[in-house]
N, C-alpha and C positions, 0 to 999 in steps of 0.2 A: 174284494176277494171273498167267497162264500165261505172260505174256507177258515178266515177268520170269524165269520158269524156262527160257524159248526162250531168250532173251540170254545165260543163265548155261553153254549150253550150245552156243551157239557161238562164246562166249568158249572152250569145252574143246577145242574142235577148229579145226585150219586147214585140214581137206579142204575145197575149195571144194564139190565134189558133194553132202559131207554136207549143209554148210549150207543148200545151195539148196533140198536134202530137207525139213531139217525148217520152212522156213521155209514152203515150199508145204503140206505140212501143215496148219502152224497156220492159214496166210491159206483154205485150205480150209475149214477148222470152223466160222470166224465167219460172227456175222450180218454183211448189205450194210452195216449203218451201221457197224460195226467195221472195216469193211477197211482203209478210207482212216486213221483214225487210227492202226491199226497201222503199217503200213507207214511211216510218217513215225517215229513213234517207234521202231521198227527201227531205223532209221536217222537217229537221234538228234536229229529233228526235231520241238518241238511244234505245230506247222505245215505244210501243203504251204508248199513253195519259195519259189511265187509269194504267199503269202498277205500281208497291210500288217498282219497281226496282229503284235503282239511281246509277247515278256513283261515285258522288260527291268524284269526280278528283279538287281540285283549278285549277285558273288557274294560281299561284307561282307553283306550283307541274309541270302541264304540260312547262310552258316557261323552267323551270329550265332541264326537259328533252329534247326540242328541242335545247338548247342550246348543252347540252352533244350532239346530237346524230349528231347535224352537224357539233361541234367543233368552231361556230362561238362565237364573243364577244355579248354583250347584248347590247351594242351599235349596230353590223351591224344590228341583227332583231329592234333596235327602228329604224333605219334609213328604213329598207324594209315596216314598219307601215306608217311610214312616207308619205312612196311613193303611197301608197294603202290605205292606211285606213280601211286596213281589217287586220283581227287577221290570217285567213286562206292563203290569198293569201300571205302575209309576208312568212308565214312558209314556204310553195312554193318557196319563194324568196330562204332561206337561206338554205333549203334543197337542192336543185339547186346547189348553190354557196359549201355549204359541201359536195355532191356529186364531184365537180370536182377536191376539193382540194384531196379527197381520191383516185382521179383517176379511178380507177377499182373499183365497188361494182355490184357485181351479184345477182341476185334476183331468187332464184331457182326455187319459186313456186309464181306465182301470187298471191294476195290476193282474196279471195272471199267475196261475202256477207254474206254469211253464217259464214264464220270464224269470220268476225268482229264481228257478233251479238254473237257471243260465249263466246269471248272476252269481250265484254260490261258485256253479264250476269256474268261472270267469276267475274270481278272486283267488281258488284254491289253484289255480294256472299260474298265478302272479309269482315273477322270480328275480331278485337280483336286486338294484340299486335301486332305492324308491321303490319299494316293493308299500312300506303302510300308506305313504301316500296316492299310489292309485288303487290299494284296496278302497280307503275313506272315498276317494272318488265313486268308486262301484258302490259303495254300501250308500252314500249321500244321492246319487242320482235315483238309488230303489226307495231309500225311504223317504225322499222329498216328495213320492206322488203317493205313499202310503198313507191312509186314513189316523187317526188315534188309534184305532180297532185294527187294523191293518198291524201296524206298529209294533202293538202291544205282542201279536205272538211272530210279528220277526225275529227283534230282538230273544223272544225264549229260544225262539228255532237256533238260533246264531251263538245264544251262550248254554243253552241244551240244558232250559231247565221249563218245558212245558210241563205244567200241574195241573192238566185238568182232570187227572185221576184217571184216564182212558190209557190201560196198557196193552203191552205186547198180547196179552191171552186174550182182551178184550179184543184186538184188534183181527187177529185168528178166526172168533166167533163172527165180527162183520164181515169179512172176505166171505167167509164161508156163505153167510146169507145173500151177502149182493151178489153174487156168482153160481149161487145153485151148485155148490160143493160142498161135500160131505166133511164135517170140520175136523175128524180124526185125517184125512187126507191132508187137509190145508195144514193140519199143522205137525202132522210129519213131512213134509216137504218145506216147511219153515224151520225144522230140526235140520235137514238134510242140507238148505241154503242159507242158513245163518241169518237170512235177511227177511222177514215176510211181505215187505215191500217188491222183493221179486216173484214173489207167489203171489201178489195181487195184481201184476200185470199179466201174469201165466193165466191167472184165473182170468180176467178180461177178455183175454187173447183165445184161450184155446180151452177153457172149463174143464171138466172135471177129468178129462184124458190129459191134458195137459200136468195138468199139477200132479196126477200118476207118475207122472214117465219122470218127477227131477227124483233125482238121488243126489249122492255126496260129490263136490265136482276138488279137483286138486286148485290150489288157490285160491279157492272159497270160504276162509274158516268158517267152523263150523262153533256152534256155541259151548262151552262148555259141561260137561255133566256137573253137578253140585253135591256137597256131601253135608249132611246133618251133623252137628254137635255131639258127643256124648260124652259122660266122664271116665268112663272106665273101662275095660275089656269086656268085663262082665255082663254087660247092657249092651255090648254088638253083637254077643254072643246069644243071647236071649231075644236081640230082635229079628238076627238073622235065623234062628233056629238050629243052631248047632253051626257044622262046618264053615268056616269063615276064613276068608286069605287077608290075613293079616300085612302090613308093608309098611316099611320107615316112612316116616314124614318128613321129606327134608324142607331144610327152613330155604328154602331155594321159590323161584319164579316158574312159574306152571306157563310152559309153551306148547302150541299144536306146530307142528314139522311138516310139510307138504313137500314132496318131494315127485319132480318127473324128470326122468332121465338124466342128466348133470343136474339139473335146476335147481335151488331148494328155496324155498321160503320158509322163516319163519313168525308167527305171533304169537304174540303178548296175552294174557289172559281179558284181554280188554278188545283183543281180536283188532291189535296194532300189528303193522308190518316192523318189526325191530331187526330183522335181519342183516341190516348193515352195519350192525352194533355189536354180532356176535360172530364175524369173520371162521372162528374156530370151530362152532357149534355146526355150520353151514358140511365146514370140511370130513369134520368125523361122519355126518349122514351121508357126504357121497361117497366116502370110504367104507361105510361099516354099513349100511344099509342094504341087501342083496334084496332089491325089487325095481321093475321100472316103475312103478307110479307107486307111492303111500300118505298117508297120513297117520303120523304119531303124534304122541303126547308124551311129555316128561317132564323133569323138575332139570333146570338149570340153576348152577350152585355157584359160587363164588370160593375159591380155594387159597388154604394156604402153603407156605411154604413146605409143610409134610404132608400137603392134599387131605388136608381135614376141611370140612364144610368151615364158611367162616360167616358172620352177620349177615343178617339178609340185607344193611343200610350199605352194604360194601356190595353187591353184587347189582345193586342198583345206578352203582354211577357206572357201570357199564350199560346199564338198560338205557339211559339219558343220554349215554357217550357217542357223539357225533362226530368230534376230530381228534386225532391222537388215539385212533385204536389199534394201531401197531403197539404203540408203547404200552399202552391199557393192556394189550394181553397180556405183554411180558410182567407189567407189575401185578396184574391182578388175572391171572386164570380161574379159565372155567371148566367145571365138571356137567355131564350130563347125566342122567339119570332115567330113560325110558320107561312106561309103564303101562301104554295100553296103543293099540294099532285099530284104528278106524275105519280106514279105507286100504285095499292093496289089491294093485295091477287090475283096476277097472271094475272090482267087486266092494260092494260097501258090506260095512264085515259086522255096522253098528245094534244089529238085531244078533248077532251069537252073544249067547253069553260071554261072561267077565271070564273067565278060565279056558274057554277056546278061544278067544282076544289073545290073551296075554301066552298060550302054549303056539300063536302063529308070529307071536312077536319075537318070541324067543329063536323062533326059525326062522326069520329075517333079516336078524343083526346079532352079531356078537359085542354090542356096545353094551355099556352096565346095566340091567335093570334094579328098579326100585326092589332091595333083598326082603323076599317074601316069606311068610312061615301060613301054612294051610292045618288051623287046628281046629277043633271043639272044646281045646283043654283050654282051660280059662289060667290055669298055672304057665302053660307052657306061654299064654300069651303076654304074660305081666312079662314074664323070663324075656321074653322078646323086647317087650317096650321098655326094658331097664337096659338092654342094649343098644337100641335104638338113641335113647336120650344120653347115654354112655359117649357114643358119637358122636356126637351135639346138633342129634337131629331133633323136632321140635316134639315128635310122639310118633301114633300109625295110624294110618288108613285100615276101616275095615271094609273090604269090598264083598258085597254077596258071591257066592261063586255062578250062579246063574240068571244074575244081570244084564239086560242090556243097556247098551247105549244110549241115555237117556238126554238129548241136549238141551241146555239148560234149566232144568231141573234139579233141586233142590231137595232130593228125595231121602229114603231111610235105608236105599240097595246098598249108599258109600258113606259110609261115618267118620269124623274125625277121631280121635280123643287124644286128647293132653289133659297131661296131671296137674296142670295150676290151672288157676284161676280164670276162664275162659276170657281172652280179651276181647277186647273190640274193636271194629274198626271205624270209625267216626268222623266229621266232616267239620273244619275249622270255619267257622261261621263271622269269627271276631278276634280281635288279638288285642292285647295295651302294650306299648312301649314299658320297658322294666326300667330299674332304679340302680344306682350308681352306675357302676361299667357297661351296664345294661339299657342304660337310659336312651341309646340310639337305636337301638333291635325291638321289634317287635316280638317278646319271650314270653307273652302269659295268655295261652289261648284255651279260646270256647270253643266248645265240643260239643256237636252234635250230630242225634241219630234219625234215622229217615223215618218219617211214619210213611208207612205202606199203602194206607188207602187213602192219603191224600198230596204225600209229596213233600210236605212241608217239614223241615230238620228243626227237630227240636233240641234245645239245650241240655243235657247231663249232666254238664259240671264245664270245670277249667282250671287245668294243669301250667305251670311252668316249671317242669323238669321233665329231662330224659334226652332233650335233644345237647350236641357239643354247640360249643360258640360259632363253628364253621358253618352249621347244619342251620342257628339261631339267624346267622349272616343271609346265608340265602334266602333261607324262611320269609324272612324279613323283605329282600325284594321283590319274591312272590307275590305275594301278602299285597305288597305295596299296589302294583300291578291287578289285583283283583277289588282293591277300595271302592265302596260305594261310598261311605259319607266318616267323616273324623266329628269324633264327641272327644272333646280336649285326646287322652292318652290314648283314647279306644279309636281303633276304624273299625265298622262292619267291614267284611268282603263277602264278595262273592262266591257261594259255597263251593268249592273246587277241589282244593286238596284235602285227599285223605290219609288218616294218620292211626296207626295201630294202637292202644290205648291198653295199661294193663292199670289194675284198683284193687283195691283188699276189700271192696262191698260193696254192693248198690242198698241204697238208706232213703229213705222217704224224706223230699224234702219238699214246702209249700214256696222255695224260692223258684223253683220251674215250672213253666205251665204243665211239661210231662207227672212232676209230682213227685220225682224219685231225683238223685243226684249218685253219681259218684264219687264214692270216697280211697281219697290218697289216688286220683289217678296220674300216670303217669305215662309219655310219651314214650313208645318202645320202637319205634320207626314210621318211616315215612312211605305210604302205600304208594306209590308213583305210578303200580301197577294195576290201579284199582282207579276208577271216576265215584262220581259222588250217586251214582246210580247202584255201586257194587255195596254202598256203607251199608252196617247194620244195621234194622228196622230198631223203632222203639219197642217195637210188638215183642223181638227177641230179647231185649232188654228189661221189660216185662217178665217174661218165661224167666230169665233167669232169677229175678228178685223173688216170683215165686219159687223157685225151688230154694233159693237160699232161705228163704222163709221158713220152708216145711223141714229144713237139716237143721235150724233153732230151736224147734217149736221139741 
């Protein structure tokens, strides 16, 4: 498959230039039905974005078949981890090392792109009784004719940890060259479909009229906007230039709402369909909504018994809740919270600004918006966010007032701020079994953050507190479920879950390759709502030890 020799070869290189090169190339050569699966698998997805397909392959399921298929022990793949520190290239390793002990294995028909993507839908098809055993069946008959090289970015594709450092923006810029389109187009139109693997079959298909004519479609999500960090009012006020709409932060799950006519869908900030987890959320939009077709956004909350927001750990095992969701409402309701309108009745609305957004939202539903305050007063605003946190919401959004729609992007139009200590969000790389009561749980985990321009999660530290013994319980199956290799108390896993992380400092330490550690950190929830894609970079970890720095000095 070429398309494994393209990977291996921008794994060789970090020029961004080169990569965009050979990537346009390749998407150049293929037929129209190849585009789109490439592109996604590029970019280490066996699915567009938006798609409700999954494969949900473990990764005990897949190790347990690499193992069969290359006859190796589960020792030589921890040792090929070992060498590599990759899930993918191990497999390469030991696929290699199984090929020579079988001597002769012929491969009659090459793999194509097309077949894999067949295969994926195939498996994400699979329903009912014997459901892992004839995934293994699909996944053992694709990888038995796959090469080492072949292998090696299945597997990423499958547990959605491709590193060859070629991203989404990267990927934008290739469309744009192999298809003779203007790349402010291709990648508004990758804003507008959430997916850019669909903009590069448009772009194949029908070039630069084509990729004009998509806008925001209803059931599409669409990708998030993003907001920058800051500490204080003060500094959103100074960056926005005065006027600023301030807005509660609730400690709530950020959903886009699609809604046409009865219909509604909801997603996840991770642009999951979770709609049938929130029965009541569904029913307030076709009640309170007066539009046929929209897209909003809002914060969904977890409530208590006198409808005060309650931990965001609680509002979560309805996001996971798949049976028992009659009961689940009655014990644990939800609040919504509205706060910006995207699309409505056939007009995409994502180029007005933030303040005629939010003045058509307000004429659309009488459901609650996020409570705003529109000042310059930097008093009025503190006054605000001491009410806010009064609440027991987390701080405020500062939104420009004449912003648009920016998907995802990670810009300085939408600021956060909260008053402690900025957490983090971070990715459990490793865990040890703990000591007396604990000696059965997996409770003392490594924490790590993503470097940005290469992928690879580095260590910060490692916490055992924060989580309950319930929380430690599950953990601990998880956990289990994602093992690559056990060192006596220690298993690595596979980087997957992410976990909000709160510390009194980041401190220089020469026990990390990053160089710095966290000190006193401690587990504050469980991000369920986030992939290992959403964790924070080291780079931002960084930024903040320098500023903590310059407030000592």
């Amino acid at each position: 498959m070429e398309l494994a020799e393209l990977c291996d070869r921008l794994e060789a290189t970090t020029k961004r230039g080169e990569m965009v090169e050979l990537v346009a190339e390749f998407l150049r050569k293929l037929r129209a039905e190849e585009v789109g699966p490439a592109t996604t698998m590029l970019l280490g997805r066996p699915f567009p974005r938006w798609s409700p397909k999954v494969l949900e392959v473990s990764w005990a399921t897949l190790h347990e078949l690499i193992l069969r298929l290359t006859r190796v022990r589960p020792g030589e793949f921890a040792a090929a981890f070992d060498r590599t520190g990759d899930l993918g290239a191990a497999t390469a390793i030991v696929f290699e090392s199984g090929r020579r002990r079988r001597q002769a294995v012929f491969i009659e028909e090459p793999l194509t792109i097309s077949e894999v993507r067949k295969t994926f839908e195939k498996i994400s098809q699979l329903k009912g009784p014997g459901v892992r055993e004839r995934k293994e069946r699909l996944l053992e008959t694709m990888l038995s004719r796959a090469t080492p090289q072949e292998a090696k970015y299945l597997v990423k594709v499958i547990i959605g940890e491709m590193r060859t450092g070629f991203q989404e923006g990267l990927m934008e810029l290739a469309v744009a060259e192999a298809f003779n389109v203007p790349h402010d187009a291709i990648r508004r139109a990758a804003m507008f479909t959430g997916e850019i693997a669909d903009v590069a079959e448009i772009a194949k298909a029908r070039g630069e009229e084509g990729v004009k004519a998509l806008k925001p479609e209803v059931f599409r999500p669409i990708q998030p906007m993003l907001a920058q960090n800051v500490e204080r009012v003060e500094e959103a006020l100074e960056i926005h230039r005065g006027m600023t709409a301030f807005e509660h932060k609730i400690d709530g799950a950020r959903v886009q709402i699609h809604k046409s006519g009865n219909e509604v869908k909801i997603f996840s900030r991770r642009l999951t369909d979770v709609t049938g987890s929130l029965p009541e959320v569904v029913e307030s939009i076709r009640k309170g909504v007066k539009a046929r077709e929209a897209i909003l956004e809002g914060e969904v909350v977890a409530l208590d018994e006198r409808g005060r927001p309650m931990p965001f750990q609680y509002l979560m095992q309805r996001f996971r809740r798949e049976r028992d969701v009659e009961r689940m409402m009655r014990e644990l309701p939800l609040g919504l919270h509205l706060f910006d309108l995207l699309h409505l009745d056939g007009e995409s609305l994502v180029d007005l600004d933030y303040q005629r957004r939010r003045e058509k939202l307000g004429q659309v539903t009488g459901l609650p918006l996020t409570k705003q305050l529109i000042t310059d007063d930097a008093g009025e605003a503190r006054k605000f966010l001491d009410e806010a946190l009064a609440e027991g919401h987390e701080g405020l959004m500062a939104k420009e007032l004449e912003s648009p729609y920016v998907p995802g992007i990670r810009g300085k139009r939408w600021l956060k701020i909260k008053p402690a200590l900025e957490p983090l969000d971070l990715v459990i790389t490793a865990a040890e079994y703990g000591y007396g009561r604990r000696k059965d749980w997996l409770s003392d985990y490594y924490l790590a953050a993503r470097d940005a321009e290469t992928g690879e999660f580095l260590a910060v530290g490692k916490t055992f507190k924060g989580l309950t013994d319930e929380e430690i319980i599950e953990m601990t199956e998880r956990l289990k479920g994602l093992t690559i290799r056990r060192e006596g108390r220690r298993v690595v896993v596979k980087p997957e879950i992410v976990v909000e992380v709160s510390y009194n400092e980041i401190q220089r330490s020469p026990k990390y390759k990053c160089g710095m550690a966290l000190r006193f950190a401690r587990v504050t929830r469980i991000r369920d709502d986030k992939g290992p894609e959403d964790a924070d970079t080291i780079q931002r970890v960084r930024e903040i030890y320098g500023r903590q720095v310059k407030r000592h000095r």
